[in-house]
N, C-alpha and C positions, 0 to 999 in steps of 0.2 A: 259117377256118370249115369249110373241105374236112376239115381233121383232123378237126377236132370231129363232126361231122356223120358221120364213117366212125365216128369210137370210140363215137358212140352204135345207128348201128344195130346191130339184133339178129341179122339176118344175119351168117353167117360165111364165110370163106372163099373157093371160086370163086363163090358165090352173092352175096357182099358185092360184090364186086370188078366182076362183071358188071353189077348194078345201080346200081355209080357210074360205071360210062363210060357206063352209058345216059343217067345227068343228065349227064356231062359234054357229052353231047355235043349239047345242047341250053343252054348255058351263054354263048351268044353270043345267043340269043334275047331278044326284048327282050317279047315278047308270053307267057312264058310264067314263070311262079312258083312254087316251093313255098310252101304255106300251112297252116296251122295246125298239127294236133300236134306235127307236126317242125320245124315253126318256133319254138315256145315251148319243145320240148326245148334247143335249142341254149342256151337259158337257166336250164333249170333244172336241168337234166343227166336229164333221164328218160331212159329207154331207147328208141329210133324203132320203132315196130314198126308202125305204115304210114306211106306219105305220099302227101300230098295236095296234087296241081297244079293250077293255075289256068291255065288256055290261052285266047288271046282268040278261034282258028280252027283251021280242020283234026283239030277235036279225036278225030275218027272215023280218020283216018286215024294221028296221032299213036300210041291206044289201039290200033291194030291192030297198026302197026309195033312197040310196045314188049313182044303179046303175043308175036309172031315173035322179036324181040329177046332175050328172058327168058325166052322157054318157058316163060310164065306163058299162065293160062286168061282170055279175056277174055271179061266180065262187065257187057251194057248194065244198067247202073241205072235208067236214064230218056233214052230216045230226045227225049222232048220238052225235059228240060231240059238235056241234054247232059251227064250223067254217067254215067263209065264207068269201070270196075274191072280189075284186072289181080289174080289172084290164086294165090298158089301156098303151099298149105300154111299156116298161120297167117298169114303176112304179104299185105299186099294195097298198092298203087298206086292210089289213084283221079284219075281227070283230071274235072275241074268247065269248064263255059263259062264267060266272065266275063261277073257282070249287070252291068247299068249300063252307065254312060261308062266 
């Protein structure tokens, strides 16, 4: 699924590359997801041009570290529900809190 998931994103190059050791290295995590569009990409073969994590905590801190990380701009969407954005140029990273159980 790592292949698939590189041959779909839109990113190229040092920019592709940068942003998959940043998942990888959150890949032992049991509290954190990718979720939607690039989830149903891996299915239907569209192209990823964001994606979207599900974090159960430290979500503030995650979104900070990953704008440091990426020399992306971060981007609070909602303080109260805990969504946050990481954006650079067309493409964007959002991190969501988990609702529920």
């Amino acid at each position: 699924l790592c292949e698939r998931f590189s041959e779909l994103l839109v990113l190229k190059g040092k920019e592709k590359k940068i942003v998959l050791s940043f998942l990888r290295k959150f890949s032992r995590r049991k509290d954190l997801f990718l979720v939607g569009g690039c989830v149903r990409a891996l299915f239907t073969g569209e192209r990823i041009k964001d994606i979207d994590i599900a974090v159960k905590e430290d979500i503030v801190k995650l979104a900070d570290f990953g704008g440091r990380y990426l020399r992306f701009t971060l981007v609070p969407l909602s303080h109260r529900f805990g969504i946050y954005r990481l954006a650079k140029g067309d493409f964007s990273i959002d991190f969501t809190l988990f609702r529920g159980e």
